[in-house]
N, C-alpha and C positions, 0 to 999 in steps of 0.2 A: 972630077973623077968621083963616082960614086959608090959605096962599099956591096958588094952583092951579099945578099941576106944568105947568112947558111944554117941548116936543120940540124940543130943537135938530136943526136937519137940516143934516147933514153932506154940503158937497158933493162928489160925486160928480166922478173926474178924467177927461178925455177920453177914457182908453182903457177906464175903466170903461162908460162910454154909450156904447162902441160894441159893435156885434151879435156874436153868436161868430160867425157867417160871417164880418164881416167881421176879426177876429182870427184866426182861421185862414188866411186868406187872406194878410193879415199875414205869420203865419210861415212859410206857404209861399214867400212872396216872399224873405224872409228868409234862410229854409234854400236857397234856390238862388242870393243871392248870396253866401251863404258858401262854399256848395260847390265852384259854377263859378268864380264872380269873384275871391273874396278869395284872394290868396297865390295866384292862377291863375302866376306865375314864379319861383314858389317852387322850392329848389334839393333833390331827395329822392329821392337815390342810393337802388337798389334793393339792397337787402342779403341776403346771402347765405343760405344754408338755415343752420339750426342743424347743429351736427355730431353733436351728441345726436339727433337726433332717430328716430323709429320705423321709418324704413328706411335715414336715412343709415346709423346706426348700426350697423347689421348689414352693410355692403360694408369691401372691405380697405380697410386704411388708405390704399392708394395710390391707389385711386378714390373713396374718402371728400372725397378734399384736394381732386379736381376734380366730384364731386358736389354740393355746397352751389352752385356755381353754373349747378346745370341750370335756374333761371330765368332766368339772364340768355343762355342756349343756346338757350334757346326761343324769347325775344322775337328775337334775331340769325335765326332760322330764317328766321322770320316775316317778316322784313324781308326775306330774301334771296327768298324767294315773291313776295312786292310785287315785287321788283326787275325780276326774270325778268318776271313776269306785264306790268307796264310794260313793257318789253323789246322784248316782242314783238307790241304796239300800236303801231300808225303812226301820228304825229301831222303828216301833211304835212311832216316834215321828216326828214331821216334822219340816223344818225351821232352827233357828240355829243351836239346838240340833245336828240336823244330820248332818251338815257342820260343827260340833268342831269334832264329833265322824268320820266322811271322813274323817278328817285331822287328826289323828291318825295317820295313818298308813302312810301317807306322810308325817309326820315330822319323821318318824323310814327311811325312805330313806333320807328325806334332812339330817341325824343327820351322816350318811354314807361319807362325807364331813370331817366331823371333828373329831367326836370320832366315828372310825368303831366298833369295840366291842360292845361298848353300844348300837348300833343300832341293833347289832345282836338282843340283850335280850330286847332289848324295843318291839322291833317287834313280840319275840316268846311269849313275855307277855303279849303285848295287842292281841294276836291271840282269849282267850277263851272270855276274857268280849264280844270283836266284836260280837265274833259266839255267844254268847246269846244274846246281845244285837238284832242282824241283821237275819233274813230271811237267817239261813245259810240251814235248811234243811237237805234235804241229803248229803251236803256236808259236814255236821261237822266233824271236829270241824274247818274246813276253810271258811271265810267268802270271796264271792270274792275280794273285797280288799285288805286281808290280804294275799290270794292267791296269787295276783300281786307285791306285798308292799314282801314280805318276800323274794319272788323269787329274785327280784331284792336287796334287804337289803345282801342275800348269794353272789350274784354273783359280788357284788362292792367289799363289805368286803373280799370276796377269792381272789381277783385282787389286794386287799391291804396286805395281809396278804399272809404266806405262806401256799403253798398247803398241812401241817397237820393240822393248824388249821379251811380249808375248809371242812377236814373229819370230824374234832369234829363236826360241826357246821349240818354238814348233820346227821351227826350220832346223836345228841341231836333233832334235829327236827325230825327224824322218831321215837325217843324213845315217844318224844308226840305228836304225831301225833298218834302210837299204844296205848298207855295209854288213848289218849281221845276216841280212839274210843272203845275201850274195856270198859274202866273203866265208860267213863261218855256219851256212844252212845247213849246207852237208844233204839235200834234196829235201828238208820238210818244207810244209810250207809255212805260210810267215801272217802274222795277225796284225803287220805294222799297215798297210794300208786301212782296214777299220779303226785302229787307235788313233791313227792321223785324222778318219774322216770327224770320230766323233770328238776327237782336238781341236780341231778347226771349229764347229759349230761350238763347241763350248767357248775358247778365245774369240770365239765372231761377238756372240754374246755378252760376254764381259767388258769388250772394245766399245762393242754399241752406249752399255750404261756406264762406262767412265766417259763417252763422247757428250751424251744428255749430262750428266751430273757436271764436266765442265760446263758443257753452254748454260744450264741452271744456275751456274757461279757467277759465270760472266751476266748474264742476262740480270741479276742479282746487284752485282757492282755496279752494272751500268744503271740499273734504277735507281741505284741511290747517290749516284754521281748525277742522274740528272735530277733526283728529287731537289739537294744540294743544289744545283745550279739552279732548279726553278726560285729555292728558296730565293736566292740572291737578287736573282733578277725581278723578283715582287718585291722585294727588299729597294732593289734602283728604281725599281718605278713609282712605285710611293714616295721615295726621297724627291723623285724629278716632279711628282708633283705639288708636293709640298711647295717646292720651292716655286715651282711656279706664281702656285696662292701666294705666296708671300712676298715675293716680287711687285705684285699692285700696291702692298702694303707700303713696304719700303719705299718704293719707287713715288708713292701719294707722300708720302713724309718729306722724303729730297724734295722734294716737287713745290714741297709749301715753306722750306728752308730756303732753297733759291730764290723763289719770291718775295719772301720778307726780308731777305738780305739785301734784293735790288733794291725793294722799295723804303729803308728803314733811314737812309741819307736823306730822303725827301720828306721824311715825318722831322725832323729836327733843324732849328734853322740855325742854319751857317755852322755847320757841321766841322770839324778839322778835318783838315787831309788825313790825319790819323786813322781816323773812325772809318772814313769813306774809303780807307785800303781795305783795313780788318774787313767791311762788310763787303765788301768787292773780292779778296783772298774766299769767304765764306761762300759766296755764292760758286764762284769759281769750280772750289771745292764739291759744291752740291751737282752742280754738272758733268762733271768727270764722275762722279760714284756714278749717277746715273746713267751716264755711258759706261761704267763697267756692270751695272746692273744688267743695261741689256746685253752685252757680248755675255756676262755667263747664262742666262735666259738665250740666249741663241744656242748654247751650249748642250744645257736640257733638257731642249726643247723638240721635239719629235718633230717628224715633217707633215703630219697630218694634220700640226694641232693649231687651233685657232685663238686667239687670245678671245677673253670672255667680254661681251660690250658691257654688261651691267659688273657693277662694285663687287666687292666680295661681299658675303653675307658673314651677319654679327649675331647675337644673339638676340636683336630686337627682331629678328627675319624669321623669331623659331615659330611663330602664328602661323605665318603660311607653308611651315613645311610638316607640321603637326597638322594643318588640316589637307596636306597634298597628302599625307599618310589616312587620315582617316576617310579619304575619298577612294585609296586603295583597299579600306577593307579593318585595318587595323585601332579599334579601339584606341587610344592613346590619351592619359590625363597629363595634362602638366600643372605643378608645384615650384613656387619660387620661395624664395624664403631669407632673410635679410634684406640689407637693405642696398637695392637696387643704384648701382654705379655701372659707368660707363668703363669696361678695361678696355686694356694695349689691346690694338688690333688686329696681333697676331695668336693672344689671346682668344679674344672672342671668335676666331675665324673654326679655329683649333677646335673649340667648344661645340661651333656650331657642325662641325663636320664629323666628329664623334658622336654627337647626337644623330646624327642623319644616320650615320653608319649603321648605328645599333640600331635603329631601328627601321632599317632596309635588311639587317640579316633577321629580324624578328617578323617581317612580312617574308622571308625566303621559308625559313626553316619553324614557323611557329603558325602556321594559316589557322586563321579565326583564333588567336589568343590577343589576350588584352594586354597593354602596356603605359609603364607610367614615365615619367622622365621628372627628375627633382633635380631644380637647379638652387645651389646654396652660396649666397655672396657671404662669405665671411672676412673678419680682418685680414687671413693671410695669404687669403686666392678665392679659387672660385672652385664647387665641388658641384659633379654633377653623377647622377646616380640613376641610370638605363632597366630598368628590369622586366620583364613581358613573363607573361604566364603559359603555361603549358597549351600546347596545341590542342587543337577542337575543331570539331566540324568535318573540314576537307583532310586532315591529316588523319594517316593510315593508322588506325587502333592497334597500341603495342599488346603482346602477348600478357595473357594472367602473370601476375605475381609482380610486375615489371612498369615502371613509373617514366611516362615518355618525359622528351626533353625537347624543351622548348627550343630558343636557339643556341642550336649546335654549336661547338667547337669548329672552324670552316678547316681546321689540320685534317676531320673525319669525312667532311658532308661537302668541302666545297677547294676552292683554288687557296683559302687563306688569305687573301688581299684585306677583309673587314678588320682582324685584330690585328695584322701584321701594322696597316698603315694608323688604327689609334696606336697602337705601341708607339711609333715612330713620331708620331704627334705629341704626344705626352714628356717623350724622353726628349725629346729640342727643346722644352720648354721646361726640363729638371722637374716634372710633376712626378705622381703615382697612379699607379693601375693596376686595377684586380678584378680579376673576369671568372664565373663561375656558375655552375648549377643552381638552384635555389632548391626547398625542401620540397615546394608541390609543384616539382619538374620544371619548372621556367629557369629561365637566367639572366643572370645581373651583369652588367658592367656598373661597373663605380671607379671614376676619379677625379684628381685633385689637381688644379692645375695653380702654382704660385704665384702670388704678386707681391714685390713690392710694396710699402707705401708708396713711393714717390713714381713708381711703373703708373700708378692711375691716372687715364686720362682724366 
């Protein structure tokens, strides 16, 4: 007998059974009490321009300092517009009276400064007293100050806020705006259709450059998340080659340990079983590294790449690459200086590849300048010191007053892979390094790579 499967049915929660109209409707509600309502007395000092910014930037410093606050110059205009314009409406009374009742509507723009919300609803509240109050006429229920005062209260406020809560705001102002002239017109006619039209192109405009100023953010962040990412990954792929180069090294080293461990029972005669384990354990050993050498070499190893048939190159290889340079065009003297030993091999690989480098970024960014490379064997490493001279010939003539520069920095002029991967060369190897301009426009790399006593081959 077998059990028949049964459907449990999962009930379903209130706001799931209801319609997407009406969840939309929902959220519209929603988003307009958050916008308007909530923190509508909230306290949100308008802050000044950046001083970096794309035109502060460029004014003297002395107008720079009163610059960043041309916003709050503007909203002050604004107000003093209102003011006047109140001013010089008669509201049946004259003298004080009517310069407290002007200034209504210019304290609903100065209030745009510090709490924008509230300014909104100060403005659209003191709109009906004004128009009874004032000579509004045919235009009720807008009195011309209010007309000026509200206009500008939408277009700070939409500049401070996001562009939905610039639609409640026009959307609540045409709702009373039709309501007074319907409800309380009494047959004038009504000036709320022009204050809408030129509403709307004002908030159209303001909506447009908060949309460009986010995508300029965004556009902004994402550049520099991928600058960061590119870093990284010239960062990985210098390391994956490193290691590659040094894989031959290691891998010739195990290579020559397993061998003399096979053969070292057979250089001794009548060895003990002892000895013939030890070198037997020893070889063993050298084989297993080398098969882990190659699984992580398979690791970092890209799918394109080929292993290289010739050796690594050492420092006795720096002849033919000084003269594969000077066949491309680039002057180059070489200096050695103490006394010539043979270093660790990943050493001299190192040495040889920092040499190369500099002086592939010194034929990129330095065409027809001359270049020297001084290699120093001292007691506690090995120092070598890259320097090339100011561009000449094919390189474009910098401006009067102005000292060209030999090879670039590659952070300005290029992808960055030349010092990225010497840095990373140097610091495996616990050296130093220091890269820089020189005084008649060329530039130096210089460094020091440690040995050892007992490191020398």
């Amino acid at each position: 007998m077998t059990d028949t499967p049964t459907t449990q049915r999962i009930p379903r929660t209130e706001a799931d059974s209801r319609s997407p109209e009406f969840r939309l409707a929902m959220g519209a509600l929603g988003g307009l009490r958050q916008d308007l309502f909530q923190d509508a007395f909230a306290y949100r000092p308008l802050a000044p321009l950046a001083a970096d910014g794309p035109v502060i930037r460029r004014l003297p410093g002395r107008i720079r300092r009163y610059a960043v606050w041309t916003p709050h110059a503007i909203v002050v205009g604004g107000a003093l517009l209102t003011l006047l314009i109140g001013s010089a409406v008669s509201y049946g009374i004259h003298g004080l009276v009517t310069l407290v009742l002007a200034a209504l509507p210019a304290a609903a723009v100065l209030m745009t400064l510090v709490r924008p919300m509230l300014a909104f609803w100060a403005s659209l509240a003191s709109t009906p007293f004004l128009a009874v109050l004032g000579s509004a006429g045919d235009g009720w229920p807008w009195a011309p100050a209010t007309i000026a005062s509200h206009l500008i209260v939408l277009t700070v406020v939409a500049a401070r806020t996001r562009p939905r809560a610039a639609f409640w705001m026009w959307l609540l102002t045409g709702v009373y705006g039709l309501f007074a002239e319907d409800i309380l017109g009494n047959g004038y006619s009504s000036e709320t259709a022009p204050v809408m039209f030129v509403a709307a192109v004002s908030l159209l405009v303001v909506a447009l450059a908060q949309v460009r100023r986010d995508a300029e953010r965004e556009v902004a962040a994402q550049q520099s998340v991928t600058a960061v990412e590119r870093d990284r990954r010239t960062l990985l792929e210098e390391r994956t080659t490193i290691a590659r180069e040094l894989h031959d090294v290691v891998a010739h080293h195990m290579s020559v340990v397993a061998i003399q461990a096979e053969a070292a029972p057979y250089r001794v005669e009548n060895p003990p079983p002892e000895l013939e384990q030890a070198f037997a354990t020893i070889r063993e050993n050298a084989v297993a590294a080398l098969t882990e050498l190659r699984r992580v070499l398979g690791v970092v190893r890209a799918e394109d790449y080929e292993a290289p048939d010739a050796p690594q190159p050492t420092l006795a290889d720096l002849g033919g690459l000084l003269g594969n340079v000077r066949d491309a065009g680039l002057e180059v003297d070489l200096a050695i200086t103490g006394a010539v030993r043979q270093l660790p091999p990943g050493v001299e690989l190192s040495a040889y590849r920092i040499t190369q480098e500099a002086l592939s970024n010194a034929l990129r960014h330095a065409p027809g300048a001359s270049a020297k490379v001084e290699v120093s064997y001292v007691l506690g490493g090995l120092g070598i010191r890259i320097v090339n001279g100011p561009a000449r010939g094919l390189a474009k003539p910098a401006p009067a007053g102005t000292a060209q520069r030999g090879l670039c920095p590659p952070l300005t002029t290029g992808t960055g892979h030349g010092l990225t991967g010497m840095r990373e060369r140097v610091s495996m190897l616990n050296g130093e390094m220091t890269t820089g301009p020189t005084e008649d426009g060329g530039y130096e790399v210089a460094v020091f790579l440690p040995v050892a006593k007992d490191e020398t081959a």
